[in-house]
C-alpha positions in Angstrom: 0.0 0.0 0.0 1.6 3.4 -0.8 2.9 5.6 1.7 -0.2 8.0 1.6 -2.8 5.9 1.6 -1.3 4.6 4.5 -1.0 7.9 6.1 -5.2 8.4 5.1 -6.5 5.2 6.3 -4.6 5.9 9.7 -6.2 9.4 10.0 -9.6 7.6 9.2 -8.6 5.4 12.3 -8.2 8.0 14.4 -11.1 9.7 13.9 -13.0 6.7 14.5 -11.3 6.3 18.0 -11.6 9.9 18.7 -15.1 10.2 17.9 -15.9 6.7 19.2 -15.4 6.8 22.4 -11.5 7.3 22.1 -12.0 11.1 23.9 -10.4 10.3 26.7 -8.0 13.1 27.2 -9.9 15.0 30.0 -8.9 12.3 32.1 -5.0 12.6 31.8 -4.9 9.5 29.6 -3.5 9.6 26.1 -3.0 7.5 22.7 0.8 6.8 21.8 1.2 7.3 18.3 4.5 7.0 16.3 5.5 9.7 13.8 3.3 8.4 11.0 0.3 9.9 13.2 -0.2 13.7 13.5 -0.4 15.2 16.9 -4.3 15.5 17.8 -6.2 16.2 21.0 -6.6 12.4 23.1 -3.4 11.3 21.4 0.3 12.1 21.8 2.8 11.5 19.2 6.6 12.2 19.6 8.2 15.3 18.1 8.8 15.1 14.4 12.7 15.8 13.6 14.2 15.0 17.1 16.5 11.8 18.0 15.2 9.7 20.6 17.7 7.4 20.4 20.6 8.4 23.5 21.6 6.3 26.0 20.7 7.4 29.7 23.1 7.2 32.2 24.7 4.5 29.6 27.0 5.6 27.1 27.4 9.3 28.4 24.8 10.6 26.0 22.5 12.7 27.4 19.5 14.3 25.8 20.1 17.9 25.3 16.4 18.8 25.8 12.8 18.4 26.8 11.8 17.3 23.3 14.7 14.3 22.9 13.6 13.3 26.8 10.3 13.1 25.4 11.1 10.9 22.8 13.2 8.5 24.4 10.7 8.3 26.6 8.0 8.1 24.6 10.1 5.6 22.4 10.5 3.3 25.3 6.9 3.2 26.6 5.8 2.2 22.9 8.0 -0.7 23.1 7.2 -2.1 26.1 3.5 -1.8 24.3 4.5 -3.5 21.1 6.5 -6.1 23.2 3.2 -6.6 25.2 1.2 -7.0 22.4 3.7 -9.3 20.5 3.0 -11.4 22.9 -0.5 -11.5 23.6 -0.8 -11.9 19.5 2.2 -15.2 20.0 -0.1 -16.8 22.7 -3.4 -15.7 21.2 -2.8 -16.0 17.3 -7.1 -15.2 16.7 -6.0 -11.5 17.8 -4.1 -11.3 14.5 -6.8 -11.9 12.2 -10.2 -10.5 11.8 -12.6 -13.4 12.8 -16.3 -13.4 11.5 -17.4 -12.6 14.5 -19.8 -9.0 15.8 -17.5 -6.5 16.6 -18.6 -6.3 20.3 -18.0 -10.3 20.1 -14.3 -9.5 18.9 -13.8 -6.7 21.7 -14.8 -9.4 24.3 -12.4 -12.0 22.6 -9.8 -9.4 23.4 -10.5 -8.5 26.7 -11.0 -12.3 27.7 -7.4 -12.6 26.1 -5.8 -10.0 28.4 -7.2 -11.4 31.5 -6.1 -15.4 30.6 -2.3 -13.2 29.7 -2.5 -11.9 33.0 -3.6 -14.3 34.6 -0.3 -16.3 33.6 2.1 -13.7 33.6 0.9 -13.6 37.4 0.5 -17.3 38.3 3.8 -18.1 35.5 6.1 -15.0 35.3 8.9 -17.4 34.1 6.6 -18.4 30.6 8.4 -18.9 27.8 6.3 -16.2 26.0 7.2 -13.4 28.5 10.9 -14.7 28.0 11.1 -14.3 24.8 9.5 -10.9 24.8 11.7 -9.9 27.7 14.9 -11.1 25.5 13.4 -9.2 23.0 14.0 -6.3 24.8 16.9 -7.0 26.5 18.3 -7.3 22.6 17.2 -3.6 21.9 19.0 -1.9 25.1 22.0 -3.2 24.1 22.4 -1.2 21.1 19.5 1.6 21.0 21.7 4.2 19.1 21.4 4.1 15.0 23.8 4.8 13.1 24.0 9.2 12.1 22.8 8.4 8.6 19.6 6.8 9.7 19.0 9.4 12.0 18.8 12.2 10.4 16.7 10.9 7.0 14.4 13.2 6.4 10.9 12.6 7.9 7.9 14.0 6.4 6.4 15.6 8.9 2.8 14.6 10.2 2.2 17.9 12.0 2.7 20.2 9.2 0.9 18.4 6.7 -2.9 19.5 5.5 -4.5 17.5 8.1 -8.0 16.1 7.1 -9.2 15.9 10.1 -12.1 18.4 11.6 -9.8 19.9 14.5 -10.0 23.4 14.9 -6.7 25.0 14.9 -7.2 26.0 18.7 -7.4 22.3 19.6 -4.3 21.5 17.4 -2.7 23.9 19.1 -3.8 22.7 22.7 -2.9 19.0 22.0 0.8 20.6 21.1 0.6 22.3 24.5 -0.5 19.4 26.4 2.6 17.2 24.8 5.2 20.4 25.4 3.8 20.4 29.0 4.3 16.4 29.3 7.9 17.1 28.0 8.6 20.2 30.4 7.8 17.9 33.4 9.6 15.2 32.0 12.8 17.4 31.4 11.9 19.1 35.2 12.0 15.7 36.6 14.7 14.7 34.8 17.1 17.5 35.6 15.8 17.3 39.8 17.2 13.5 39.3 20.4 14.3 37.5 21.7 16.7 40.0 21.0 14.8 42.9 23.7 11.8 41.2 
């Protein structure tokens, strides 16, 4: 599927989560989206053009700002997501397909799945599954920096595109706020921590 109509069926996506029942946002509580995904009120995406790739505490790189503390921070919580759903998907393989089932049928076959996975993961932390997931991750700290060249390809940026979407530039503008406020804390935090070493 080409690259843009990629980009269109994702913004249909999140429209339908927005305006069904995916406003959650009042409550503190946000969508991660990666960079393909524009910035919108109820979910957060990382900053477009900014490495979040360092190593903290690690390698001696630090990030040099709010934003690349955001994304490495925002990069990290979206693995441990993808991690948790690779593995839900390994142990339940239906979750990977779209069975013929009512969709409120399918949204119970999910829920049911995440109580059986943690279930196990509390009555078996040692599983195979959640081991090879773990190792999974254990094999992306080790080297989480990409080489310069990858870094810096250019990225067409999501946020400055002609959204259509029917956000008003004043709520554009707020879910930018809410993110740069997210970030500012982060940074704050961050900063509080590293003086105190």
């Amino acid at each position: 599927m080409p690259e843009n109509e990629y980009s269109k069926k994702s913004q249909k996506y999140l429209l339908y989560l927005y305006f069904c029942g995916g406003k959650n946002s009042d409550a503190g509580k946000y969508y991660l989206v990666d960079t393909k995904y524009a910035n919108i009120p109820g979910f957060i995406s990382p900053y477009h053009g900014v490495p979040d790739g360092f190593i903290e505490f690690g390698g001696g790189i630090r990030p040099q700002d709010a934003k690349e503390l955001f994304n490495h921070r925002h990069s990290l919580l979206r693995s441990a997501t993808d991690r948790t759903f690779g593995a839900l998907k390994c142990r339940f393989p239906i979750l990977m397909s779209a069975p013929p089932y009512p969709l409120p049928t399918q949204v119970k076959l999910v829920v049911a799945a995440c109580a059986i996975h943690n279930y196990i993961r509390g009555e078996k932390p040692d599983d195979w599954i959640f081991r090879m997931y773990e190792q999974e991750s254990a094999l992306q700290l080790e080297d989480p920096m990409l080489p310069l060249e990858i870094e810096q390809q250019p990225v067409e940026h999501a946020e400055t595109q002609l959204l259509d979407i029917p956000f008003e530039s004043e709520q554009l503008e707020y879910a930018s706020q809410v993110r740069d406020s997210i970030a500012a804390e982060i940074w704050n935090d961050y900063i509080h921590d590293f003086s105190t070493i």
